[in-house]
N, C-alpha and C positions, 0 to 999 in steps of 0.2 A: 729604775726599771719600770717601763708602763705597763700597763693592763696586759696589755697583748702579750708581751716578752713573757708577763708572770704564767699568763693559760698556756703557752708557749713552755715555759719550762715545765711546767705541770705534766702537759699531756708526754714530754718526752721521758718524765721520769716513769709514768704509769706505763708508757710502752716498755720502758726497760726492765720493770720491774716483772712485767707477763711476760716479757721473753725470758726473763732468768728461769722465772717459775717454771715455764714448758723446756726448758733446757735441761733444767735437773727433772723431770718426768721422763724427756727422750732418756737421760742418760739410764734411768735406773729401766725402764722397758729393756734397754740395751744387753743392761745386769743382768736382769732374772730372764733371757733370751738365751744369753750365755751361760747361764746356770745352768739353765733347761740341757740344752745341748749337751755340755757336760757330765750331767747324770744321764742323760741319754745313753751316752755311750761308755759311761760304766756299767751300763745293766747290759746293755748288749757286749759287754765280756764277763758278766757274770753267766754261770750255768744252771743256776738254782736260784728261788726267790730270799733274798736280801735288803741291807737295809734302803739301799740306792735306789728301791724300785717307791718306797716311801719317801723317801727323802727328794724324790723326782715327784711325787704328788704334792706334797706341801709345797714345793718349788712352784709348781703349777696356778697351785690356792693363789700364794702370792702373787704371781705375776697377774693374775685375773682382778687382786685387789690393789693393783698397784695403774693396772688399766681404768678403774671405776673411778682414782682419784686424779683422772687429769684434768689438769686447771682451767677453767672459765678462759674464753677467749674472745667470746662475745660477751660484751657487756651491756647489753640492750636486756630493756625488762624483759620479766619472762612474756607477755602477753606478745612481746615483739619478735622474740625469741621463738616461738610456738607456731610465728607466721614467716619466718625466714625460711628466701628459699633458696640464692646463693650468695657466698660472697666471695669478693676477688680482690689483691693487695698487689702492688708494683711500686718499685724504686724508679723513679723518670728525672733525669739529670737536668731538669730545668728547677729556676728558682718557684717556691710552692705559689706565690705571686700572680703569673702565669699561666697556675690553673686557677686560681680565685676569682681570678679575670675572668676567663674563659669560664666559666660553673655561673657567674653573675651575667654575663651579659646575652641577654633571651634571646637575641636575633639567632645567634650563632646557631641555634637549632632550624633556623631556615637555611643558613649559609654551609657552617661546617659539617654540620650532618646529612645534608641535602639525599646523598646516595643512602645511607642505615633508614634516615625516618622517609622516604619515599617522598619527599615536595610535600612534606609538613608547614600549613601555614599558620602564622600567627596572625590571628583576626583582629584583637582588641583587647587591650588592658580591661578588665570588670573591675578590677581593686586593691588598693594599696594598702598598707597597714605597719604602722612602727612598732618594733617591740623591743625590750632592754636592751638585747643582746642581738639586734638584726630587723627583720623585717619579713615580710608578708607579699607576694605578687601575686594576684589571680590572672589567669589570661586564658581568652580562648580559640582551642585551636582546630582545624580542621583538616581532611586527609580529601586531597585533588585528586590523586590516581585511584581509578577505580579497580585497580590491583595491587593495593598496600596492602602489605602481608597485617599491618596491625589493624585492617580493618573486619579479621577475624574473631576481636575479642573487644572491640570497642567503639560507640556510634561514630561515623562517619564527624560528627561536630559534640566538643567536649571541652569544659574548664576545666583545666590544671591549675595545679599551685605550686608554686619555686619559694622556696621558706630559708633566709638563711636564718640559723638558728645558733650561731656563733662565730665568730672571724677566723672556723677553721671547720664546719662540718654546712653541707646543703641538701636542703629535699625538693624532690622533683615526686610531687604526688599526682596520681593518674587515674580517672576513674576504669574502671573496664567494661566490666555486664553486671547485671544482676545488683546495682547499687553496691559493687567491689570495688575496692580501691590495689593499688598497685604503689608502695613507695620505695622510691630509689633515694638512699642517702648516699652522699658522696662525703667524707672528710680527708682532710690533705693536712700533714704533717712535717713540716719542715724538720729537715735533717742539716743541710750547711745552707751557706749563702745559695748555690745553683743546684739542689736535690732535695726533692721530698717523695716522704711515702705518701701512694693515693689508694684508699680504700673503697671500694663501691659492697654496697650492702642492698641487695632485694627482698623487700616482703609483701606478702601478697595476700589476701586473705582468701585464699583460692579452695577450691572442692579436690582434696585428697586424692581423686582420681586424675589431675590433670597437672599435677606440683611435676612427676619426673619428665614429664614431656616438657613442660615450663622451665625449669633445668636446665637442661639439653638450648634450649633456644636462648634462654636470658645469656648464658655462658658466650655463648655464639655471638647477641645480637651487643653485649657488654667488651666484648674484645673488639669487634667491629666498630663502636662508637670511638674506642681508644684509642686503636691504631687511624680514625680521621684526625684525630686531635692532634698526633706528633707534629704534624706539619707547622699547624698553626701557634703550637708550645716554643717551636725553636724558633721560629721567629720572633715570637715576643719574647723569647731568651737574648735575642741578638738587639733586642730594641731597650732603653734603659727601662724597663718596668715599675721602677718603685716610683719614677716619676709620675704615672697614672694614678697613684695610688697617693702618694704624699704630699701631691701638691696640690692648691685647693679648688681648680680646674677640673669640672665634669660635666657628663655631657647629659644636656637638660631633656634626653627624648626619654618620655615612662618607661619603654623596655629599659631602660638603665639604672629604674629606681633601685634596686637592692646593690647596684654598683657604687651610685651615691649617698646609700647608706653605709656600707661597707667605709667609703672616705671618711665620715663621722666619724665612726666605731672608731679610726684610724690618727682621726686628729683629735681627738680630745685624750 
């Protein structure tokens, strides 16, 4: 079993073990819900104060501390935590492959998202960077239409950074105003040979006054980027994909460095 297979069984055990956790949580909410109810409507057939009417308070206590111990689901520091502002999870029946492709190779935010980022260009690699576990791209990009909605909260011309940060989670860091940054993690979770979960996680270090309208739009402008993606997922489901990946062939243009890094990670 190589590297990958092992962080691979890793992260599948830790997802299963927070699903069981939050499974026996719903179930006992479910409990003391049922309970409730039930001394409910033994009081309402009582005609005088009894012991149901206490016995429905302490029911109560409980279910209140049984709400205060639901289980961690995000596992980001707290300082990461404090700055989250949504996040979204999907089962998409292509190999996780697929999307790894797609999250590493920069262009596609000119091509496949052309319609969401409004003729978003990319101007110019500024910097590469290797790191143990992935790699580093800077680039910078710039917004053509003088009607892009995301030139509401960000200069017209701006470096990002695409960070893969292990052969199964990526960041797309953004700056906004006011020396804010914006980062979108994406991790993809293989489930069989043609299904993975894909998680998108937003944090932002934004002014308390502008998080629930931010919300409201990440939500929107995050389902929108998805549903561009289906298209181009089931193609590369239909195409043999490991072969991009596993064999020692790649393609030498800089937008592809974290691709050609990723083969590394992949072949040793």
């Amino acid at each position: 079993m190589n590297k990958l297979q092992r962080e691979r069984k890793d992260d599948e055990t830790v997802l299963l073990i927070n699903q069981l956790k939050y499974g026996v949580w719903l179930l006992g909410v479910t409990a003391w819900l049922f309970a409730i109810v039930e001394r409910i409507i033994a009081v309402a057939a009582c005609t005088y104060f009894s012991k149901e009417i206490f016995q429905t308070l302490i029911i109560c206590l409980f279910l209140i501390t049984w709400l205060y111990l639901q289980p961690e689901t995000n596992q980001a520091p707290v300082s990461l935590r404090s700055s989250h502002i949504i996040s979204q999870e999907y089962i998409l029946p292509y190999p996780y492959l697929c999307q790894i492709y797609h999250l590493l190779n920069l262009k596609h935010l000119e091509t496949i998202h052309n319609f969401s980022l409004n003729n978003l260009k990319i101007n110019s690699i500024t910097q590469v960077q290797t790191t143990s576990q992935g790699g580093i791209i800077k680039f910078q990009t710039s917004l053509d239409s003088p009607i892009n909605a995301l030139r509401m909260w960000r200069s017209k011309s701006v470096e990002v950074d695409l960070i893969l940060h292990n052969p199964y989670t990526v960041e797309l860091s953004i700056p906004v105003y006011n020396q804010k940054r914006m980062v979108v993690l994406f991790n993809v979770l293989p489930l069989t040979k043609n299904e993975h979960y894909f998680f998108i996680d937003i944090y932002g270090d934004l002014q308390w006054w502008i998080k629930p309208l931010m919300k409201v739009l990440l939500h929107f402008a995050a389902a929108i980027t998805l549903f561009e993606d289906l298209p181009y997922l089931r193609a590369l489901s239909e195409r043999n994909i490991e072969n991009l990946f596993h064999s020692h062939k790649s393609s030498s243009h800089e937008t592809m460095y974290l691709y050609n890094r990723y083969i590394e990670l992949c072949n040793t």
